[in-house]
N, C-alpha and C positions, 0 to 999 in steps of 0.2 A: 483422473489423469489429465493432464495436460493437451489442450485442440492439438498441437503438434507437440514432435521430439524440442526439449530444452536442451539446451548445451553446456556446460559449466565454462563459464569464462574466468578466462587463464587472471585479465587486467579488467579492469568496470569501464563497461562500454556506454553509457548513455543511451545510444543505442540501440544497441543487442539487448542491453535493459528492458526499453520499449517492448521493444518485439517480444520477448521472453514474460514480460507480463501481460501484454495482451496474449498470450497463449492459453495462460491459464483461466481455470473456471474455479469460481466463487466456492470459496468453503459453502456447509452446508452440514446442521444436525440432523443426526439419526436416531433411531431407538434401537436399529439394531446396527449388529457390526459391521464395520465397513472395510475398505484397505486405506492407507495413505501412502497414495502412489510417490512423495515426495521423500517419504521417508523409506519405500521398499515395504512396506511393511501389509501383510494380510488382513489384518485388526489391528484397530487403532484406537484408544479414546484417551481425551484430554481433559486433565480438571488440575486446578492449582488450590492455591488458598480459598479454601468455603467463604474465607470473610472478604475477597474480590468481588465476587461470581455467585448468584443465586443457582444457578445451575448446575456451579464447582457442588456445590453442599450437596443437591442431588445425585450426579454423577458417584460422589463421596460415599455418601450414605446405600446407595443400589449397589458401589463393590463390599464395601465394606459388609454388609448382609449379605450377598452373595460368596465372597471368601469365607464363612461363617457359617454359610449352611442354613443361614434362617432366613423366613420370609421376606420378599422384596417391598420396602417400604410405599413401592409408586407401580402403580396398575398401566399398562402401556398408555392408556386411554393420559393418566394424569403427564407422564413423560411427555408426549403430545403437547400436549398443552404447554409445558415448562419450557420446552425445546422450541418452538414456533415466537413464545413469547422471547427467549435467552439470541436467537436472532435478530429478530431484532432489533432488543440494545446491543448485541454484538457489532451488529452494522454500523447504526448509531453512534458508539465508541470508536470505532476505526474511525468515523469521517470524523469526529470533533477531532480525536489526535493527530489526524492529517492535518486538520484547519489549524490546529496549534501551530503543531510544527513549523507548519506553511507560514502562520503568519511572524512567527518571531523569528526565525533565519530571515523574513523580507524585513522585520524591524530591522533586524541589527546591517543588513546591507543597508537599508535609506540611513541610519545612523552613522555610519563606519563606510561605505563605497559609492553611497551618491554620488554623480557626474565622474565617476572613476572608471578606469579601463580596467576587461576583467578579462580571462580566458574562459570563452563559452564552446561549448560543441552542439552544431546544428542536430537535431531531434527527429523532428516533423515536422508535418505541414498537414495540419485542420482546418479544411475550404480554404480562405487567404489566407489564414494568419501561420507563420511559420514559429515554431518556437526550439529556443537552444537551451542547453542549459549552462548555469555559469559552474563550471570544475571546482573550483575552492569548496563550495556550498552545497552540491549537488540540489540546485532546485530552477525551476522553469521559469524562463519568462517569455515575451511575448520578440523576436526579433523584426526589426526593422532595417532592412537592407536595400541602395539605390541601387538599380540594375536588375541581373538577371539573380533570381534567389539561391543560396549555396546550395549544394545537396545534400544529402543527409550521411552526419558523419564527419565533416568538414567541421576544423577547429579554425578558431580563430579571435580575434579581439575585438571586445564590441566594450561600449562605454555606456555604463547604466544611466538612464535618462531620465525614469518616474520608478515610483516606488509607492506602492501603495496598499501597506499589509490589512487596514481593514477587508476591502474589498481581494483583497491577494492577487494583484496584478505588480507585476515588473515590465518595464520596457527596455529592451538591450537595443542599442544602434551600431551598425556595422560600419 
């Protein structure tokens, strides 16, 4: 479950986004049952296409035996193993497709909105640097604002200034 109560938002807060993801804790494989508190649910397990996922085929093959009535193909000890290694590139996978993601929505901004005005909404603030996000795009970049810095929540127009998807920085100016 979740550090604290999540809340369903009504409209996509950027935000309330933040907060609501930092609430949660890290998936994580089991051998045995677990609940998934997001789905309500007491027992839970996932597997898709065996030709994805090393781990789908296992998952696959241990119901599939067990609906069945016959012995289970994987000794706890080998799930162990399957399971610790399928984390891994689990993790792995999520951060390259963030890095994807991340960097072709900033291509196609330095392509398409460089030096342009955009509608950003203020985010946070990690030690100085504050960052917004731009609304059209829903993705982060770095804000620079003269004065006193907005607070979090605050919409407003800021004009993309760098762009730079290898490294994945944006700089928004207010």
């Amino acid at each position: 479950p979740p550090a604290n109560s999540v809340k369903p938002m009504e409209d996509y807060s950027p935000v309330l986004f933040d907060r609501a993801v930092k609430s949660m804790r890290p998936t994580f494989f089991s051998t045995h049952p677990q609940p998934h508190s997001g789905l309500g649910l007491d027992v839970y397990t996932q597997f898709s296409s065996p030709l994805r996922r090393y781990h789908d085929l296992v998952i696959q093959r241990q119901t599939v035996a067990f609906m069945h009535d016959n012995p289970l193909p994987y000794t706890p000890e080998q799930l162990v193993e399957v399971l610790g290694n399928a984390e891994q590139v689990e993790r792995r996978n999520r951060k390259v497709e963030r890095e994807l993601r991340r960097f072709w929505t900033l291509e196609f901004i330095r392509r398409n909105r460089l030096k342009q005005t955009v509608r950003a909404t203020v985010v946070d603030r990690v030690g100085n640097t504050q960052l917004a996000e731009v609304e059209d795009y829903m993705v982060r970049g770095i804000l620079r604002t003269p004065g006193t810095p907005p607070k979090a929540g605050t919409r407003l127009d800021v004009r993309v200034t760098d762009v730079n998807p290898r490294n994945g920085t944006m700089v928004l100016q207010a």
